[in-house]
VOPAGU-2260 file (C-alpha; in pm, 1 decimal, decimal comma):
REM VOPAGU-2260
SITE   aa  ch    i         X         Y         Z
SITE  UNK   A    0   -2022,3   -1088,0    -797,9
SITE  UNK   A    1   -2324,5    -970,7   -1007,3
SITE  UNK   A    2   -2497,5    -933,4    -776,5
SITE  UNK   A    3   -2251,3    -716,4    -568,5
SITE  UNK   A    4   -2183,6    -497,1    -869,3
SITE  UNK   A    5   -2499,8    -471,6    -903,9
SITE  UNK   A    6   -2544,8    -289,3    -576,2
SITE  UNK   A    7   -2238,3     -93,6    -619,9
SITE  UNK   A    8   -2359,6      36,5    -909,2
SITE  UNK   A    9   -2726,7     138,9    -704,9
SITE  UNK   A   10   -2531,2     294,6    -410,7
SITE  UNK   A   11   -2429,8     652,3    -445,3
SITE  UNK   A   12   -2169,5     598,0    -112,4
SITE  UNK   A   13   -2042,3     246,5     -20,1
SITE  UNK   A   14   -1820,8     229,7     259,1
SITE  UNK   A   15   -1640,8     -73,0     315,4
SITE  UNK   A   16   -1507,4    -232,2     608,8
SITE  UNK   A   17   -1267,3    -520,5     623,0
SITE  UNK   A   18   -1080,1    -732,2     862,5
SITE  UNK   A   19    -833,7   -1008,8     876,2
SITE  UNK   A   20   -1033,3   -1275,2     662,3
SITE  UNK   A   21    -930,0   -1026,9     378,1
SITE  UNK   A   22    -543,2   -1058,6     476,7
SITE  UNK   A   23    -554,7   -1453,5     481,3
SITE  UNK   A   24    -563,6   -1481,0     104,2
SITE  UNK   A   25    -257,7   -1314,4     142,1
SITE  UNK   A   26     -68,5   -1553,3     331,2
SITE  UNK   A   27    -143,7   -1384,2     625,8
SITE  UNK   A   28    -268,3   -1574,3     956,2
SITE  UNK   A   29    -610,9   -1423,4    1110,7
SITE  UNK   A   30    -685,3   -1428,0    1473,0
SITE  UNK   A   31   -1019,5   -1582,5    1538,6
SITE  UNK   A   32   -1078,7   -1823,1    1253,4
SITE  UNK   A   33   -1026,5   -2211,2    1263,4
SITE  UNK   A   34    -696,1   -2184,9    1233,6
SITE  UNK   A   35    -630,8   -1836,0    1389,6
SITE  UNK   A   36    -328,1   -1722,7    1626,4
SITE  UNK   A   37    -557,2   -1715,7    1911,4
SITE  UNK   A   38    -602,9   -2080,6    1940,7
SITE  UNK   A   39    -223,8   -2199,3    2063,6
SITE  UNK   A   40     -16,9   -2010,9    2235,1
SITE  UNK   A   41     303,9   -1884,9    2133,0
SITE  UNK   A   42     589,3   -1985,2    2295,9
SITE  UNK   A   43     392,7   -2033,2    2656,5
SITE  UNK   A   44     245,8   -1685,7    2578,8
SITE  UNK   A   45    -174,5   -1640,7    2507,9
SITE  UNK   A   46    -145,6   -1428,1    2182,7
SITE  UNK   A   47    -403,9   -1185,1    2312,8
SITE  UNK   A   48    -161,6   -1108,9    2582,6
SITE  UNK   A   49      90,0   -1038,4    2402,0
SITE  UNK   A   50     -92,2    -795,4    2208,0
SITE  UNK   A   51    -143,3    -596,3    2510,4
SITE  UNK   A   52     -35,0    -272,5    2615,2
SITE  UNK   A   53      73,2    -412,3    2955,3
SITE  UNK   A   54     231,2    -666,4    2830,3
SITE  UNK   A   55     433,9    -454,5    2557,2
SITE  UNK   A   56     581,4    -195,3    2865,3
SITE  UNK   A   57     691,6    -483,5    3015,9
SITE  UNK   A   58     817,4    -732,7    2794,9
SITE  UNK   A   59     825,6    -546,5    2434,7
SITE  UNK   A   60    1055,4    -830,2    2258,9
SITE  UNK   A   61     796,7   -1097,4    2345,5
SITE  UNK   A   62     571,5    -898,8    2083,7
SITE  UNK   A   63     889,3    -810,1    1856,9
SITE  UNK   A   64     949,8   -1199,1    1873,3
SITE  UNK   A   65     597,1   -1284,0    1760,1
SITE  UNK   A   66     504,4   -1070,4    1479,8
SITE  UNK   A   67     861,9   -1003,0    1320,0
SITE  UNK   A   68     752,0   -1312,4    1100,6
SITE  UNK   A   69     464,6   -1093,8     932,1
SITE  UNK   A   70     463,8    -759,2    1065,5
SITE  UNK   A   71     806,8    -717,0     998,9
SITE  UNK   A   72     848,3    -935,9     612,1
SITE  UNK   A   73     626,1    -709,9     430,2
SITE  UNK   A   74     789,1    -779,2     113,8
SITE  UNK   A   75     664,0   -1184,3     168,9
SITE  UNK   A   76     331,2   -1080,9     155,7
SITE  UNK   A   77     161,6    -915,4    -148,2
SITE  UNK   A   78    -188,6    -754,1    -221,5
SITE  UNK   A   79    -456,3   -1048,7    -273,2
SITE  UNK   A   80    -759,5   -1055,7    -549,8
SITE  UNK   A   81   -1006,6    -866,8    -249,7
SITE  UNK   A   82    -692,2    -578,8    -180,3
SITE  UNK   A   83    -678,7    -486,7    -556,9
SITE  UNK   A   84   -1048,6    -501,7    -661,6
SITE  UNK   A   85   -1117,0    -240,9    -390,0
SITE  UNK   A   86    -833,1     -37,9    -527,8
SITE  UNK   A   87    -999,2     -51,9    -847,7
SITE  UNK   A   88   -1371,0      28,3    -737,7
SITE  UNK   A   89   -1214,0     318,8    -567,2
SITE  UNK   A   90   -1074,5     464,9    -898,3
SITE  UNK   A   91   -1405,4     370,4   -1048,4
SITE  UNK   A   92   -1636,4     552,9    -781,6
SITE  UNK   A   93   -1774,4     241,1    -685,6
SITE  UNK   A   94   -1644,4     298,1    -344,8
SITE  UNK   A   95   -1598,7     601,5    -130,5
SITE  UNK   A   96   -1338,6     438,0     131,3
SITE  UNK   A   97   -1243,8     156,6     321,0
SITE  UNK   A   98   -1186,3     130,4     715,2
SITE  UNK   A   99    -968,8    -164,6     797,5
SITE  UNK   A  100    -918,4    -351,8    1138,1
SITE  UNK   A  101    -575,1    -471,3     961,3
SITE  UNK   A  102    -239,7    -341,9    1078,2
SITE  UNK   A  103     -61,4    -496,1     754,7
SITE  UNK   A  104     -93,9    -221,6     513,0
SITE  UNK   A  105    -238,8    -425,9     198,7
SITE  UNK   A  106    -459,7    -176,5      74,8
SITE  UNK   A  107    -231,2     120,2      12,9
SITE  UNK   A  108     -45,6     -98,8    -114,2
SITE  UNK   A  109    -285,0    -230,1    -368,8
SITE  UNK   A  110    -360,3     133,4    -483,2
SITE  UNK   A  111    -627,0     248,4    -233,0
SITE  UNK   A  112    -608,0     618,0    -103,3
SITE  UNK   A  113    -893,9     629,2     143,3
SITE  UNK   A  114    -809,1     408,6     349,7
SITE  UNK   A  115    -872,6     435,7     753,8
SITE  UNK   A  116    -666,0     194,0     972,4
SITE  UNK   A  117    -890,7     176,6    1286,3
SITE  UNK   A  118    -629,6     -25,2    1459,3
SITE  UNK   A  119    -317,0     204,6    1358,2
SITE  UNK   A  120     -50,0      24,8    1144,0
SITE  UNK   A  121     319,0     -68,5    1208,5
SITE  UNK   A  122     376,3     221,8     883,4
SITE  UNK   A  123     472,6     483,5    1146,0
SITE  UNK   A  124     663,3     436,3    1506,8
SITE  UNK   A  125     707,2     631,4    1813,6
SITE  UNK   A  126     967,3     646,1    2103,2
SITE  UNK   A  127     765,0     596,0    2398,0
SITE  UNK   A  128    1057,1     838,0    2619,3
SITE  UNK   A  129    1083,0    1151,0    2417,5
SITE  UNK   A  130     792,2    1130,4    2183,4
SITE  UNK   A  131    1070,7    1091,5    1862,2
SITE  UNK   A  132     917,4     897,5    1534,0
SITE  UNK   A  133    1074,4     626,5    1338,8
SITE  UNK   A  134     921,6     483,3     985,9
SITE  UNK   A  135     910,5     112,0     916,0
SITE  UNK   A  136    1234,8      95,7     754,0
SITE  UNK   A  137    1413,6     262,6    1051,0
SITE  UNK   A  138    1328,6     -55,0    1285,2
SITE  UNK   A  139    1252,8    -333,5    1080,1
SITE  UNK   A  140    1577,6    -463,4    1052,1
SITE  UNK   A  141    1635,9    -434,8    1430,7
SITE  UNK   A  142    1323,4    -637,0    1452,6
SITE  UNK   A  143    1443,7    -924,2    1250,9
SITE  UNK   A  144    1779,8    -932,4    1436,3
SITE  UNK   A  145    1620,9   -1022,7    1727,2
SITE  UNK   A  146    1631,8    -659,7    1912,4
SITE  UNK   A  147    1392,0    -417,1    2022,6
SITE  UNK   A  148    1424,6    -103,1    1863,2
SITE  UNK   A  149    1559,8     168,4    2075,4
SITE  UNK   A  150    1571,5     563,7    2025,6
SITE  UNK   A  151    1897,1     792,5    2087,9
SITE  UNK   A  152    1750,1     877,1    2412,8
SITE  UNK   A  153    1726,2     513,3    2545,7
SITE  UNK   A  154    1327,2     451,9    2540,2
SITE  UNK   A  155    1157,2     197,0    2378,6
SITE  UNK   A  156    1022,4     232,3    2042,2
SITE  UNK   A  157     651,1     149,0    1967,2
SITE  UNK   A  158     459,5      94,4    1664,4
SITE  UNK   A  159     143,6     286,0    1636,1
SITE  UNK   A  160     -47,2       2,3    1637,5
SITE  UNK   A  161    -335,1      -5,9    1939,7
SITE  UNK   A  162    -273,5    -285,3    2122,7
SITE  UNK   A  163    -530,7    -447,3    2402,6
SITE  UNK   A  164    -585,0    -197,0    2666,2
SITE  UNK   A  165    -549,8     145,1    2433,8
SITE  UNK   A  166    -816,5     338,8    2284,3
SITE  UNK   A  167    -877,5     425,8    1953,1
SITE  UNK   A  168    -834,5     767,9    1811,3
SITE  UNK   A  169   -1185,7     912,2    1840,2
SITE  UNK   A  170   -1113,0    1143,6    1569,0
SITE  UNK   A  171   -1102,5     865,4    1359,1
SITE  UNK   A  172   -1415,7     685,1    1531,2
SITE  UNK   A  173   -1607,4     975,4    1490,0
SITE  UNK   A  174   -1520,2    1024,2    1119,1
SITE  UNK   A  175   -1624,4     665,6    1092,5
SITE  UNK   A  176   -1999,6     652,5    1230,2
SITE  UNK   A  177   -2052,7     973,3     985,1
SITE  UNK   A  178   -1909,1     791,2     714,8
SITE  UNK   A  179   -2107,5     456,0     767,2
SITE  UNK   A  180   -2425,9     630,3     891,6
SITE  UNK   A  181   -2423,4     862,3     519,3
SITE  UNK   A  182   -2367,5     529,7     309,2
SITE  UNK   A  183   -2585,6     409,3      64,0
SITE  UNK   A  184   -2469,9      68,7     149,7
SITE  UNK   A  185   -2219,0    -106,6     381,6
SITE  UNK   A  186   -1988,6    -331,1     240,3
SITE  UNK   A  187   -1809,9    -580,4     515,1
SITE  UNK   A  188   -1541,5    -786,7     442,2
SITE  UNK   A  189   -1380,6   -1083,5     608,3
SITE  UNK   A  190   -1434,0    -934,7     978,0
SITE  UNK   A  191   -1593,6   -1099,1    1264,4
SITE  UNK   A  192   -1760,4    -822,8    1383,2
SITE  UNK   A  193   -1644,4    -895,8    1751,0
SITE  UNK   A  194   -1393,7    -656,3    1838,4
SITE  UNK   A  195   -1517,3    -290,9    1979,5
SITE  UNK   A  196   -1526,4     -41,4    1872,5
SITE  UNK   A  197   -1459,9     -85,9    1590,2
SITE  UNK   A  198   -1691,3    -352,1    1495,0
SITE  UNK   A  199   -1988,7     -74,8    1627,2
SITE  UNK   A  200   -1922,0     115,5    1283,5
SITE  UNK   A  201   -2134,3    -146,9    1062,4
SITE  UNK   A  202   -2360,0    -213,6    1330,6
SITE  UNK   A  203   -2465,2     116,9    1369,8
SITE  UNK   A  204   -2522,2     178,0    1019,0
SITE  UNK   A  205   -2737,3    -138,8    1026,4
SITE  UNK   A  206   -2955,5     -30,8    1261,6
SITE  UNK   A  207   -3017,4     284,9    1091,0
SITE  UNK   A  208   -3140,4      91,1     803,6
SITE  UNK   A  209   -2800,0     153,8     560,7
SITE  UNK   A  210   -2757,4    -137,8     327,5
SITE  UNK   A  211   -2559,9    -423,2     417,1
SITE  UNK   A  212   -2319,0    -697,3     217,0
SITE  UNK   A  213   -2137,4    -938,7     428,9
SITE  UNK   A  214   -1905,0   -1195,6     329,9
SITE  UNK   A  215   -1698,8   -1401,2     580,1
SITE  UNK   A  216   -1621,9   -1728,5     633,6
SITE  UNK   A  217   -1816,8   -1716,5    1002,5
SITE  UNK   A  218   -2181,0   -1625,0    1106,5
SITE  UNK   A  219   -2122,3   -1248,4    1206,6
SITE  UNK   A  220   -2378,3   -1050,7    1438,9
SITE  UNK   A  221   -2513,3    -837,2    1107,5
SITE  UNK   A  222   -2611,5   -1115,0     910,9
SITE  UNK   A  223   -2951,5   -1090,2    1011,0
SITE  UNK   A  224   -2911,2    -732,7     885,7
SITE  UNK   A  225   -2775,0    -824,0     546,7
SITE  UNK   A  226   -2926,3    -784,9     202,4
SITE  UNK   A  227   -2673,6    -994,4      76,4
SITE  UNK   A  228   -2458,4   -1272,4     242,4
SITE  UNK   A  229   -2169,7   -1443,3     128,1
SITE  UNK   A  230   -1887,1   -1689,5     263,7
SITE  UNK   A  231   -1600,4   -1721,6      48,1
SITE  UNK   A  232   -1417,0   -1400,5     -33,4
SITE  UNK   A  233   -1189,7   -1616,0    -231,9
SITE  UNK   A  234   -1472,6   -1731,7    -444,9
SITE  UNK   A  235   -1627,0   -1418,9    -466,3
SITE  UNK   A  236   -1373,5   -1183,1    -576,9
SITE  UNK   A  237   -1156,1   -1476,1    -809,4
């Protein structure tokens, strides 16, 4: 951690990224890891599919069913060692902000403010009829009784979380490669680096010769890149 302040403290912008290794010392399961929920499938279901889009129109209480258990308990999962120290460097100015391939919300809840959810967030939902938005607490109730949500009018009602199969606001993506390509240093956290787009943020800013700090569990595609490497975020932030 010396080491990594010790950066910090050089770098006049540090953006971070993180992904779901981040979440796990929170209680909650990642996707690609050892023990990740892509490696069994639920209920007869591939995971992957039910995260789809295609899947969702057709069969939305297959995904209800799956992640009501951790999408939907937000109060059984709290803010881990990793979620509050970057809450902290933010108020500090060691950070600038933090892009996030998790859906889970950890980080505003921890205390940070910049914080850019790449893959949307189950915060915010949206008929997918008449367009009409509901909040987390409107559905998440329904969710744990077993229904899908419904609006007034009769449609379904979505989270705004991109699923398999949707795009990513470009808004957002293009905020992001400005962001990572102005940084001092790049600071990824618990991410795989596998999943596009998204994962094309660090990368790019790595190849433009930006400063980079990894620390996950698995070999990641930027390691080569890295000025520092680390692979316990546990260990590292305790």
């Amino acid at each position: 951690m010396k080491e990594l302040l010790k950066l910090l403290e050089a770098s006049r912008k540090t953006t971070v990224f993180t992904g779901a290794g981040v979440s796990t010392l929170s209680g909650i399961p990642d996707f690609r890891g050892a023990h990740g929920v892509y490696n069994k499938p639920w209920n007869g279901y591939n995971v992957e599919d039910i995260l789809s889009i295609e899947c969702f129109l057709q069969k939305p209480e297959l995904f209800y069913s799956w992640s009501k258990d951790f999408v939907y308990r937000a109060d059984d999962f709290q803010p881990s060692e990793v979620h509050k120290t970057l809450a902290q460097w933010e108020e500090c100015g060691l950070i600038e902000s933090v892009y996030t391939q998790n859906i889970d919300a950890l980080h505003q809840r921890a205390g940070s403010k910049k914080v850019y959810e790449l893959h949307g967030g189950a915060a915010n939902h949206h008929c997918l009829r008449c367009g009409k938005y509901y909040s987390y607490n409107d559905v998440w109730q329904t969710v744990l009784a077993d229904r899908v949500p419904r609006c007034e009018c009769g449609g379904i009602v979505k989270p705004d979380i991109v699923f398999y199969g949707e795009s990513l606001d470009e808004e957002l993506l293009d905020r992001g490669f400005a962001d990572f390509g102005s940084s001092d240093l790049v600071l990824v956290l618990g991410s795989s680096l596998t999943v596009y787009p998204a994962a094309e943020l660090p990368m790019s800013a790595a190849r433009s010769g930006v400063a980079i700090a990894v620390c996950n569990a698995q070999i990641t595609q930027i390691d080569s890149y890295a000025v520092r490497k680390y692979d316990d975020l546990k260990a590292l932030f305790s």
